[in-house]
mmCIF file of the N, C-alpha and C atoms, coordinates in Angstrom:
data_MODEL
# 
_entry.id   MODEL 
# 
loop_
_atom_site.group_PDB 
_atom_site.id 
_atom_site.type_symbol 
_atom_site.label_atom_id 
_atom_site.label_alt_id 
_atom_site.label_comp_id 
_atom_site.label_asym_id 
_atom_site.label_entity_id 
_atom_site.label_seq_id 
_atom_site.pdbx_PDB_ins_code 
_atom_site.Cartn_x 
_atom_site.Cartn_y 
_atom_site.Cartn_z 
_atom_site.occupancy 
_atom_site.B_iso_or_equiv 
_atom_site.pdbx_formal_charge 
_atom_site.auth_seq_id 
_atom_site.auth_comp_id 
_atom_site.auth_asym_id 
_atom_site.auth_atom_id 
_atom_site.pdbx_PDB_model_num 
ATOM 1   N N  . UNK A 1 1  ? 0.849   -1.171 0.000  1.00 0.00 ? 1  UNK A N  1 
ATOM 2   C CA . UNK A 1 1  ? 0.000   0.000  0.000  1.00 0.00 ? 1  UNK A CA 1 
ATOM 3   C C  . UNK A 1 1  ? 0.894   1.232  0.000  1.00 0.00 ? 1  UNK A C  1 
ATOM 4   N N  . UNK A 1 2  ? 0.703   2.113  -1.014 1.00 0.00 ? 2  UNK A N  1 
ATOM 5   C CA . UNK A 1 2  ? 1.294   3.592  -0.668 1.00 0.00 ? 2  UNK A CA 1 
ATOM 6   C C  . UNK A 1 2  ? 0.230   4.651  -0.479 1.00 0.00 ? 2  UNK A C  1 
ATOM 7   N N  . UNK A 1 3  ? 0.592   5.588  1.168  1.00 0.00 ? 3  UNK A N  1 
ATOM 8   C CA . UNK A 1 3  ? -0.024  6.590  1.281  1.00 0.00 ? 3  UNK A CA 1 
ATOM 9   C C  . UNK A 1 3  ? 0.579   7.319  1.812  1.00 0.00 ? 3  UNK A C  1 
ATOM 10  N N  . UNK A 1 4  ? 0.397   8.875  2.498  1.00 0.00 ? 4  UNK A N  1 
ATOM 11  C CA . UNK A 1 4  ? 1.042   9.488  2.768  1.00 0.00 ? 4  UNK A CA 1 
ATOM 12  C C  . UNK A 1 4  ? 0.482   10.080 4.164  1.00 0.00 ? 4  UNK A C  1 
ATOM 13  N N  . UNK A 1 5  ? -0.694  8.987  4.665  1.00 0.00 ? 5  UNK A N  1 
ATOM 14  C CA . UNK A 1 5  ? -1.145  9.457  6.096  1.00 0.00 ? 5  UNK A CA 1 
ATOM 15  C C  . UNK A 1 5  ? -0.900  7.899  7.082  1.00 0.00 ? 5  UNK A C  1 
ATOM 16  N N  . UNK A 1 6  ? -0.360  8.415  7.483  1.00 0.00 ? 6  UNK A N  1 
ATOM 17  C CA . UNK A 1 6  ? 0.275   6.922  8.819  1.00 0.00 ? 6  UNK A CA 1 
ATOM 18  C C  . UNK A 1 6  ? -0.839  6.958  9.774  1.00 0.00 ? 6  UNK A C  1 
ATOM 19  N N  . UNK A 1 7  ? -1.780  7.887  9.742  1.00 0.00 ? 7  UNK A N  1 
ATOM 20  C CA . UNK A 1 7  ? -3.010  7.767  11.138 1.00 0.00 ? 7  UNK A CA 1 
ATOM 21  C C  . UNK A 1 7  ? -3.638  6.551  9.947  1.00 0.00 ? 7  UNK A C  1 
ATOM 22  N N  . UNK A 1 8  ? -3.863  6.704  8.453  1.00 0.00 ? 8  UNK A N  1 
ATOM 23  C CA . UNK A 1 8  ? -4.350  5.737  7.861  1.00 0.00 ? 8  UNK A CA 1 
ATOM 24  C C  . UNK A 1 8  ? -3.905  4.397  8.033  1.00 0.00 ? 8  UNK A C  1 
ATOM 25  N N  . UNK A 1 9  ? -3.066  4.130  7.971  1.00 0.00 ? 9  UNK A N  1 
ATOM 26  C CA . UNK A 1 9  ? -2.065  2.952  8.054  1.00 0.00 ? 9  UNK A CA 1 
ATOM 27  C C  . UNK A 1 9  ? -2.221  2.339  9.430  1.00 0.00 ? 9  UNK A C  1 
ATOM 28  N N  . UNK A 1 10 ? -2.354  3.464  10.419 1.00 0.00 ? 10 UNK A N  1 
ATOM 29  C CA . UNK A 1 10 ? -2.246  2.692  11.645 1.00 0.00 ? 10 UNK A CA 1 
ATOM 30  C C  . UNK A 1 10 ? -4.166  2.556  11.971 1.00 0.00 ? 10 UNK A C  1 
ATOM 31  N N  . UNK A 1 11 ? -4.743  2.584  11.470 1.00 0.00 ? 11 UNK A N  1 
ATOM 32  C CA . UNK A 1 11 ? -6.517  2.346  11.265 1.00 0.00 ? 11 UNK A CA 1 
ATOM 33  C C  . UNK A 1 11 ? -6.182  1.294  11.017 1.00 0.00 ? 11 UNK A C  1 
ATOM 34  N N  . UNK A 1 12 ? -5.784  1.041  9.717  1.00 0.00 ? 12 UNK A N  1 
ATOM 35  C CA . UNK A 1 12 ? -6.046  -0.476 9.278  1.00 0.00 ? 12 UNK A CA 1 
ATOM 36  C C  . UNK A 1 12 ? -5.691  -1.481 9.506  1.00 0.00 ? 12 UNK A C  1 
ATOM 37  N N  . UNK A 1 13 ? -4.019  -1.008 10.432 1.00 0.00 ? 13 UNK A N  1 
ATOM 38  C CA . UNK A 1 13 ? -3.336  -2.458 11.234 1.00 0.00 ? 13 UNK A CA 1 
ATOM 39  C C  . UNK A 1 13 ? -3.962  -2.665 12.031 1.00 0.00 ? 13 UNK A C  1 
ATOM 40  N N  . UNK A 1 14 ? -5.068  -1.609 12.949 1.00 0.00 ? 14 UNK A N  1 
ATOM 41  C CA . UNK A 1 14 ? -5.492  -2.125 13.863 1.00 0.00 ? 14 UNK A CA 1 
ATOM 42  C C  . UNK A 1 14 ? -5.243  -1.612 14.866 1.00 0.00 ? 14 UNK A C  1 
ATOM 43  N N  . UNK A 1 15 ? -3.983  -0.442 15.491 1.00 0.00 ? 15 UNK A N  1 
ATOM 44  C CA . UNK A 1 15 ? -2.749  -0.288 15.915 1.00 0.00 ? 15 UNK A CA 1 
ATOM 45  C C  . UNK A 1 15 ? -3.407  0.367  16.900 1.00 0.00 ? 15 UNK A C  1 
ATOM 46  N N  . UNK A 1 16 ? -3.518  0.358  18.179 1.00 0.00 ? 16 UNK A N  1 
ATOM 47  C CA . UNK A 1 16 ? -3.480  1.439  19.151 1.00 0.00 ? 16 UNK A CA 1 
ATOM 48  C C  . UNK A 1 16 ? -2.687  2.309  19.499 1.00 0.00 ? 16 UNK A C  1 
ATOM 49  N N  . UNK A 1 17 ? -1.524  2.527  19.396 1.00 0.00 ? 17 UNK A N  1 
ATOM 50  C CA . UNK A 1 17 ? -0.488  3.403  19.203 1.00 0.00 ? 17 UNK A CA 1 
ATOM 51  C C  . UNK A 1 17 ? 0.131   3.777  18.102 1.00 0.00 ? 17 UNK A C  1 
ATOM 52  N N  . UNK A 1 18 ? 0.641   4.957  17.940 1.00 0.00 ? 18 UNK A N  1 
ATOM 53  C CA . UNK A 1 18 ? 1.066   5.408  16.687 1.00 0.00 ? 18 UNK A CA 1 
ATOM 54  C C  . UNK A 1 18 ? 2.806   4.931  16.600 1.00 0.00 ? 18 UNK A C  1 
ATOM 55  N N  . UNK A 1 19 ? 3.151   4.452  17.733 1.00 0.00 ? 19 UNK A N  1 
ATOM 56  C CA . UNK A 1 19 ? 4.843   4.081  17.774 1.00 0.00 ? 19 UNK A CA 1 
ATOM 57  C C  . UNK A 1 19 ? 4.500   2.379  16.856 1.00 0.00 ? 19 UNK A C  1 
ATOM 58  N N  . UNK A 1 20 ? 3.983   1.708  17.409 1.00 0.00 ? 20 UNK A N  1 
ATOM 59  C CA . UNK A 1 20 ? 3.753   0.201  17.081 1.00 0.00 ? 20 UNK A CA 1 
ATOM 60  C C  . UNK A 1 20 ? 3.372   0.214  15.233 1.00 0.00 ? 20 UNK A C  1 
ATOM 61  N N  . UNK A 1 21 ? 2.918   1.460  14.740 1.00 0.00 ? 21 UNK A N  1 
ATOM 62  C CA . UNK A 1 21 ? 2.439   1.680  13.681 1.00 0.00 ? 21 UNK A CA 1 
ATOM 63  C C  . UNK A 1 21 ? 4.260   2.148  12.489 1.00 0.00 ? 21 UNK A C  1 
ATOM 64  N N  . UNK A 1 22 ? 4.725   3.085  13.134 1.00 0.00 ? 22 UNK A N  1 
ATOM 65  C CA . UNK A 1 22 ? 6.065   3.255  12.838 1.00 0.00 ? 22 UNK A CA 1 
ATOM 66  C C  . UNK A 1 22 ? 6.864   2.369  12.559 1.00 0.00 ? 22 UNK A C  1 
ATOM 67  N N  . UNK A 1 23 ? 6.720   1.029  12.783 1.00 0.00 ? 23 UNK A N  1 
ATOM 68  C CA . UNK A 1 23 ? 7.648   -0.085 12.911 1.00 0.00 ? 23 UNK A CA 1 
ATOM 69  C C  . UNK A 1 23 ? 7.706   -0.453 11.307 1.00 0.00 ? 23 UNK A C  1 
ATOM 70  N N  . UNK A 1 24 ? 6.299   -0.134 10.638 1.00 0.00 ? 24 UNK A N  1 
ATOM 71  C CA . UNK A 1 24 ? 6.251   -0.887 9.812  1.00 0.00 ? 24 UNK A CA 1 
ATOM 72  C C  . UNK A 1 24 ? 6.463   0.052  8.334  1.00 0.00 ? 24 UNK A C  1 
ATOM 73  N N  . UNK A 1 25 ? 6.454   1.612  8.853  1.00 0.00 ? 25 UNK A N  1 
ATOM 74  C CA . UNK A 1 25 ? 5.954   2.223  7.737  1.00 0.00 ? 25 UNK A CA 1 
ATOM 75  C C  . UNK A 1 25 ? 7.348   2.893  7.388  1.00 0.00 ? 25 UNK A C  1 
ATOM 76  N N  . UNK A 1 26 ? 7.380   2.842  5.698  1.00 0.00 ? 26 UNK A N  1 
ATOM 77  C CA . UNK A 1 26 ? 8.551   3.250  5.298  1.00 0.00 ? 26 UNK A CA 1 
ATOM 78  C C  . UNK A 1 26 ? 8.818   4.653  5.070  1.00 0.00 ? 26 UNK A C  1 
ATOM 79  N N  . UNK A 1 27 ? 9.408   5.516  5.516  1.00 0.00 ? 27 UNK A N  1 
ATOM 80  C CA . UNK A 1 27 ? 9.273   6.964  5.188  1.00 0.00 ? 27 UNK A CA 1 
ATOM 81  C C  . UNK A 1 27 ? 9.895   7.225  4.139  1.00 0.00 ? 27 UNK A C  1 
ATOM 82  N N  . UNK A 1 28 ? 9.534   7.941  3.341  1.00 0.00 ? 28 UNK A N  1 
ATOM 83  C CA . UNK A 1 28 ? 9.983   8.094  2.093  1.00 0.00 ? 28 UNK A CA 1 
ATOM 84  C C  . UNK A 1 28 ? 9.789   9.771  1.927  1.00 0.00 ? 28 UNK A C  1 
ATOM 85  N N  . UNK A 1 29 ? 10.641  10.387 1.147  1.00 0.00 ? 29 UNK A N  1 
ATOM 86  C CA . UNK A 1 29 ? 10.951  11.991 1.001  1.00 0.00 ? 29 UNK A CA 1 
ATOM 87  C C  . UNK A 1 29 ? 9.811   12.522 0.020  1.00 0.00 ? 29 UNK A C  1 
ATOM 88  N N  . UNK A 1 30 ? 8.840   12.945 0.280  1.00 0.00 ? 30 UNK A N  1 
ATOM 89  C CA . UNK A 1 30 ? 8.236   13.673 -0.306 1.00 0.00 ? 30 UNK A CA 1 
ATOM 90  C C  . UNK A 1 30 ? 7.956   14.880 -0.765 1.00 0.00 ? 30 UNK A C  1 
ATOM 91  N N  . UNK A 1 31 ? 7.496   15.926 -1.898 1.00 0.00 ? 31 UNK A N  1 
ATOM 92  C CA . UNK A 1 31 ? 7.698   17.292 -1.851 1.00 0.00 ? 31 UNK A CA 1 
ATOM 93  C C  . UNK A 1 31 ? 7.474   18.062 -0.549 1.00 0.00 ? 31 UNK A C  1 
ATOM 94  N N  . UNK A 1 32 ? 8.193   19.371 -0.383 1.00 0.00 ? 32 UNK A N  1 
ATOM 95  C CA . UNK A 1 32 ? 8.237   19.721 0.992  1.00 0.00 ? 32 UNK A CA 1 
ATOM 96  C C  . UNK A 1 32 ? 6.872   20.117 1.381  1.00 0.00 ? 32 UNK A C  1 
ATOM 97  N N  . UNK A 1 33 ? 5.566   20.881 0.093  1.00 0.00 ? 33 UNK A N  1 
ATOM 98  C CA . UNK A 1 33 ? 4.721   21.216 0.603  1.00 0.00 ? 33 UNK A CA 1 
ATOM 99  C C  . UNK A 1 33 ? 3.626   19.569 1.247  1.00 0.00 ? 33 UNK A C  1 
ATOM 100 N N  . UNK A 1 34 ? 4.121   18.497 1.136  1.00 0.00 ? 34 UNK A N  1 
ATOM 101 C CA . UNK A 1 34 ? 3.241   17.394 1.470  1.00 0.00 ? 34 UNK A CA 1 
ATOM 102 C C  . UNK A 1 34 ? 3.881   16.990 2.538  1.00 0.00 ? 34 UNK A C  1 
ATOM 103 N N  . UNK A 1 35 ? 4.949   17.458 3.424  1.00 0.00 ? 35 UNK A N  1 
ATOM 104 C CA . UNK A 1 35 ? 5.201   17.026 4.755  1.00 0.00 ? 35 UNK A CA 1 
ATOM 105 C C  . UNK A 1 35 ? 4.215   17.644 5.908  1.00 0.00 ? 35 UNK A C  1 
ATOM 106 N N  . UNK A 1 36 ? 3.937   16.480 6.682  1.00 0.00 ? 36 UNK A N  1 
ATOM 107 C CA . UNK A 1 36 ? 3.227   17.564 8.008  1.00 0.00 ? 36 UNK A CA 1 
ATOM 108 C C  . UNK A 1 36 ? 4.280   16.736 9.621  1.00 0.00 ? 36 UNK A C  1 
ATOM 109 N N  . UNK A 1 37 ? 4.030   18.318 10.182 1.00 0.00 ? 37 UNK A N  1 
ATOM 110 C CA . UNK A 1 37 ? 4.306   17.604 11.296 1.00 0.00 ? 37 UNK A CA 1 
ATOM 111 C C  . UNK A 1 37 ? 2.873   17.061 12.395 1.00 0.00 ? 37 UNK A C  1 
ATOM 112 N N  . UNK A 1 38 ? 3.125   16.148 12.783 1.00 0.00 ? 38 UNK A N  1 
ATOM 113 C CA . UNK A 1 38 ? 2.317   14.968 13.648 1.00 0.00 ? 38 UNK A CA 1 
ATOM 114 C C  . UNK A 1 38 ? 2.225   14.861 15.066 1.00 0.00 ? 38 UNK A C  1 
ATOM 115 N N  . UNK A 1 39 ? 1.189   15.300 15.473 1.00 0.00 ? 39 UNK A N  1 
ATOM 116 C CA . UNK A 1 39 ? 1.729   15.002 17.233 1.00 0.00 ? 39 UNK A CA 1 
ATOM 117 C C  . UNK A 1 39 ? 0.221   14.689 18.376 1.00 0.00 ? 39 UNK A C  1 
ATOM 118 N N  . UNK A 1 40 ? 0.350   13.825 18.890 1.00 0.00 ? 40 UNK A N  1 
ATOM 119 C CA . UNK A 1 40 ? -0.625  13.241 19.766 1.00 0.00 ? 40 UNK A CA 1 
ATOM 120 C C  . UNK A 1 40 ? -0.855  13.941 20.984 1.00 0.00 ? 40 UNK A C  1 
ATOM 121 N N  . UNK A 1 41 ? -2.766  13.674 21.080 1.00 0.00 ? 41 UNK A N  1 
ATOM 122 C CA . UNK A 1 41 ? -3.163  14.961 22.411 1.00 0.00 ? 41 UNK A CA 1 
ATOM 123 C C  . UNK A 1 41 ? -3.396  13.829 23.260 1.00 0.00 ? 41 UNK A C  1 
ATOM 124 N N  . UNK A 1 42 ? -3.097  13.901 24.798 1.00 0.00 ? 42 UNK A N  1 
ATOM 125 C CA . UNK A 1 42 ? -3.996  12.726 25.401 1.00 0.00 ? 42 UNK A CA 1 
ATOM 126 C C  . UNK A 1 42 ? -4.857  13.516 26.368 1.00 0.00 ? 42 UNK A C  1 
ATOM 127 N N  . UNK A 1 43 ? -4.257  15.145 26.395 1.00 0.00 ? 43 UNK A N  1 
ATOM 128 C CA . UNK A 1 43 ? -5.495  15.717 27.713 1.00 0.00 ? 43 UNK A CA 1 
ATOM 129 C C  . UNK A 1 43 ? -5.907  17.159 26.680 1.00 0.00 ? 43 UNK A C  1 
ATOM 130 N N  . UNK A 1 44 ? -7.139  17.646 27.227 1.00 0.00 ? 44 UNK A N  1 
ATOM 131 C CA . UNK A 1 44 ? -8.059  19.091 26.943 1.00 0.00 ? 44 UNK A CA 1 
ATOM 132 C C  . UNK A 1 44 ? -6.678  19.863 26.612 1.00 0.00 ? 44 UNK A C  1 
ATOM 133 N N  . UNK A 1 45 ? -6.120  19.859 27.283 1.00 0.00 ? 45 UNK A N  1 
ATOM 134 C CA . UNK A 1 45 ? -5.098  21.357 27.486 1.00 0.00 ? 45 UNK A CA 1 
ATOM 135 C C  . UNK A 1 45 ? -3.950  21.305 26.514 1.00 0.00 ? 45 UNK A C  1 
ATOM 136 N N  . UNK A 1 46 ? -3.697  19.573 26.181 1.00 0.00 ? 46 UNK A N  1 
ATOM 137 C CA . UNK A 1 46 ? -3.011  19.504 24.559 1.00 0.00 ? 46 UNK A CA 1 
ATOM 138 C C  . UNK A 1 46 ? -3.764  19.866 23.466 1.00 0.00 ? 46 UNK A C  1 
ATOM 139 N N  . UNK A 1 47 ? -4.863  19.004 23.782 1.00 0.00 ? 47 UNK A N  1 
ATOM 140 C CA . UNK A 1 47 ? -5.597  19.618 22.432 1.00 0.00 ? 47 UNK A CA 1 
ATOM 141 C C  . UNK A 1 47 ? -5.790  20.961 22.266 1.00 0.00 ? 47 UNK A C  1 
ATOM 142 N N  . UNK A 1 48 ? -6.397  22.169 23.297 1.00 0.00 ? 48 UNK A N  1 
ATOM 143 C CA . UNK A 1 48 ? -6.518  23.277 22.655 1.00 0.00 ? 48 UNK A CA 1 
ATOM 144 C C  . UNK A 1 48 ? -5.235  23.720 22.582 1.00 0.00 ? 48 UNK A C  1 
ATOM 145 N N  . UNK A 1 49 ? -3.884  23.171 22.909 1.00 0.00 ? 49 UNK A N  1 
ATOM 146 C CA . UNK A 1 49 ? -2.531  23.580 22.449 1.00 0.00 ? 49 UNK A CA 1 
ATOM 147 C C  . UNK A 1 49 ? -2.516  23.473 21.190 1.00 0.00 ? 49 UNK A C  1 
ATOM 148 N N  . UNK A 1 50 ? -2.831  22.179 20.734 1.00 0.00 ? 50 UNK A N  1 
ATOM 149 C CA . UNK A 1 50 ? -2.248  22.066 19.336 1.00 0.00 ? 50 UNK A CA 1 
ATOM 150 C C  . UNK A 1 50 ? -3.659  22.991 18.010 1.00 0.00 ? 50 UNK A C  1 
ATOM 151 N N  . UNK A 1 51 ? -4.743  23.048 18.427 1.00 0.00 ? 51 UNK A N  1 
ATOM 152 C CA . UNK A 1 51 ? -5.546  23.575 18.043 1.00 0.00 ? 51 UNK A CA 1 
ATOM 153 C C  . UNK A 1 51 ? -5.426  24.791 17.728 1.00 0.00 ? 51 UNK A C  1 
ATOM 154 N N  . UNK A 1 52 ? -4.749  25.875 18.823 1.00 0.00 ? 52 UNK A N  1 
ATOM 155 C CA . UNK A 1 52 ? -4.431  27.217 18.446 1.00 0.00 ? 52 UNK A CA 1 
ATOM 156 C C  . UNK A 1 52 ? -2.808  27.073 17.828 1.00 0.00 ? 52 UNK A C  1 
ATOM 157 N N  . UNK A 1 53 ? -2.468  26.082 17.604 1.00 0.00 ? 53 UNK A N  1 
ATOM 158 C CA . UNK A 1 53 ? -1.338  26.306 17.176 1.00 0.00 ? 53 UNK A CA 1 
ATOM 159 C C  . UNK A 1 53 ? -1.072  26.206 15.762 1.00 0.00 ? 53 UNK A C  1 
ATOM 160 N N  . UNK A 1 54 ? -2.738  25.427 15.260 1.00 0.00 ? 54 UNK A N  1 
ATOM 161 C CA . UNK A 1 54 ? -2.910  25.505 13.553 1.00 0.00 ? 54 UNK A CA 1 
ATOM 162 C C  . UNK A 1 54 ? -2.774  24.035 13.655 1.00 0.00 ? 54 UNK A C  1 
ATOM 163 N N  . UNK A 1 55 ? -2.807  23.094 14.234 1.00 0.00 ? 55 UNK A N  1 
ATOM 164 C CA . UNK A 1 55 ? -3.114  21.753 14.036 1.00 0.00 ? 55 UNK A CA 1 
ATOM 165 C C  . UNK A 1 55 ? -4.462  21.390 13.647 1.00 0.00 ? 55 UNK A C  1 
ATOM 166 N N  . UNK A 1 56 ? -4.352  19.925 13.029 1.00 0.00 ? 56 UNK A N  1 
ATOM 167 C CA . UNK A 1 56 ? -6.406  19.857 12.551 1.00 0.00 ? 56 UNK A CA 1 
ATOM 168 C C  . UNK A 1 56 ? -6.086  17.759 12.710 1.00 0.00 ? 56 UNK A C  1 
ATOM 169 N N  . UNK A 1 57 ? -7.152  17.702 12.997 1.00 0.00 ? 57 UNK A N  1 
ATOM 170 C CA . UNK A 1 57 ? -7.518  16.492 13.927 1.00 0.00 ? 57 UNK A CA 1 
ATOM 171 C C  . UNK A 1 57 ? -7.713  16.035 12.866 1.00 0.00 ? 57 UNK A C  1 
ATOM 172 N N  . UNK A 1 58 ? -6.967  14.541 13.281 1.00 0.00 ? 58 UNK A N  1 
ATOM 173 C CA . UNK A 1 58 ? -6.813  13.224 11.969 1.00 0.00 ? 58 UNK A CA 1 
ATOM 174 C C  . UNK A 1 58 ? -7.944  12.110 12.788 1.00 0.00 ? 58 UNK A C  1 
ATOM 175 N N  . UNK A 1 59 ? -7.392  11.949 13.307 1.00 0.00 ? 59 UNK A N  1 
ATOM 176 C CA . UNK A 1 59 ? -8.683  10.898 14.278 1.00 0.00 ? 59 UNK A CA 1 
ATOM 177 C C  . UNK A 1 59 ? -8.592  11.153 15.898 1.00 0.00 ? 59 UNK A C  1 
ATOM 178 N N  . UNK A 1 60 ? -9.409  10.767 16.593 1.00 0.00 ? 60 UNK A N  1 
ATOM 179 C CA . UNK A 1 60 ? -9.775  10.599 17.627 1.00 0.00 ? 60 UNK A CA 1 
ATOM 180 C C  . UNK A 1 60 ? -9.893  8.840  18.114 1.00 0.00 ? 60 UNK A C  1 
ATOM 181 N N  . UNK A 1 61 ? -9.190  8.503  19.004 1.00 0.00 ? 61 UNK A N  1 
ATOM 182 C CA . UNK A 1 61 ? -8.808  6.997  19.397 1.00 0.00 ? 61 UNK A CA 1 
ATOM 183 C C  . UNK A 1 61 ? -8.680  6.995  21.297 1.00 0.00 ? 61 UNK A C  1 
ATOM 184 N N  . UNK A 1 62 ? -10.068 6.800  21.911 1.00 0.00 ? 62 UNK A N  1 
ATOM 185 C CA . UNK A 1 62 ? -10.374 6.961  23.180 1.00 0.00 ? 62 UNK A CA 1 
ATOM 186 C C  . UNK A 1 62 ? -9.196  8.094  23.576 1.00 0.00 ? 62 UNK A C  1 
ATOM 187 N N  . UNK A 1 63 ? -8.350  8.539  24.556 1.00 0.00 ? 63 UNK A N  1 
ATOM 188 C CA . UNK A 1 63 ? -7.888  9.338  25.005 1.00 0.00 ? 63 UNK A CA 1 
ATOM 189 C C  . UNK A 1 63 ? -6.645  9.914  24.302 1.00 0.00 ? 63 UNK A C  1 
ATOM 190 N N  . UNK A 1 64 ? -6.299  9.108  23.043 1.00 0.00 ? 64 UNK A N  1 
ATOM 191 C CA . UNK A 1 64 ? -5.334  9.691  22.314 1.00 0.00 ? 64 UNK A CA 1 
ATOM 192 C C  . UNK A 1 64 ? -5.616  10.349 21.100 1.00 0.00 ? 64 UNK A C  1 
ATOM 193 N N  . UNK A 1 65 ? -5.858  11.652 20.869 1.00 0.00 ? 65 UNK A N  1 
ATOM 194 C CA . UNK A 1 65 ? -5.859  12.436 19.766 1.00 0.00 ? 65 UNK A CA 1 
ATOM 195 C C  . UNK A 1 65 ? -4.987  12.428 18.822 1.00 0.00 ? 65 UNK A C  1 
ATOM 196 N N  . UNK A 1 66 ? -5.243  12.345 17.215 1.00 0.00 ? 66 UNK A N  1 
ATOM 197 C CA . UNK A 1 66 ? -4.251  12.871 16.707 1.00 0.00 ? 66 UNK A CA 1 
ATOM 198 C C  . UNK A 1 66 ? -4.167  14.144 15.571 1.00 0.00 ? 66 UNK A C  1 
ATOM 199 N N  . UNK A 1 67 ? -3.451  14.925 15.573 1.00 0.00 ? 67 UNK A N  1 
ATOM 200 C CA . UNK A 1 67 ? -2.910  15.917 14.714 1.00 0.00 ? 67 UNK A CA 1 
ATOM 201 C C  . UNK A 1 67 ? -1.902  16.193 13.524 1.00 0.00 ? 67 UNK A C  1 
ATOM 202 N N  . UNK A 1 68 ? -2.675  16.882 12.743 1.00 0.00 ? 68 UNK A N  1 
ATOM 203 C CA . UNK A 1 68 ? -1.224  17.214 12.180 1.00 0.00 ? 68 UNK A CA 1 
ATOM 204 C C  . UNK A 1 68 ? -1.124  18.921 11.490 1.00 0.00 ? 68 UNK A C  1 
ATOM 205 N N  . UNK A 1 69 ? -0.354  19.228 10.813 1.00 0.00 ? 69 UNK A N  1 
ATOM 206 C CA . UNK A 1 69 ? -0.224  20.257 10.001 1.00 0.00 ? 69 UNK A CA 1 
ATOM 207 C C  . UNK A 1 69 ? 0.603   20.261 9.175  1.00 0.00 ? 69 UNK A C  1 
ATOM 208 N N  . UNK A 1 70 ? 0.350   20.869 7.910  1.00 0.00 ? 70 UNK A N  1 
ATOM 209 C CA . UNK A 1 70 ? 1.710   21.065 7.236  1.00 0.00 ? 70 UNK A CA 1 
ATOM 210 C C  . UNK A 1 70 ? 3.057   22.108 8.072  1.00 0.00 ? 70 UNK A C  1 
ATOM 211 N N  . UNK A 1 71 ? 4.264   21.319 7.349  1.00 0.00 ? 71 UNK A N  1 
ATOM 212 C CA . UNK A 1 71 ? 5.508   22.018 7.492  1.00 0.00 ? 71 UNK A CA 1 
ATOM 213 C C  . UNK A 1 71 ? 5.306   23.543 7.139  1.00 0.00 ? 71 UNK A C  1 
# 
């Protein structure tokens, strides 16, 4: 499979964590405007961190949020 969203990848393994999901996925260099940076909320006060910080929610997975934005 090639994609360029690892919250996808880690849906379909199944994966409850996004580290266990990393193991498998190959990073590969893509144009700079298609990089994002990635980062997990587990409380209110991350999320409206990353929220005002221009992050936008990839999924929601019981107490672990995830984010991203472009570079």
């Amino acid at each position: 499979m090639r994609t360029r969203d690892i919250f996808y990848v880690k849906r379909i393994l199944g994966h409850k964590n996004i580290k266990n999901t990393e193991i498998y996925v190959n990073i590969v260099g893509f144009d700079d405007n298609e990089n994002y940076v990635c980062r997990v909320a587990a409380t209110k006060e991350e999320r409206i961190s990353l929220i005002e910080a221009g992050f936008n929610l990839v999924e929601a997975d019981g107490d672990e949020w995830y984010f991203r934005k472009r570079k």
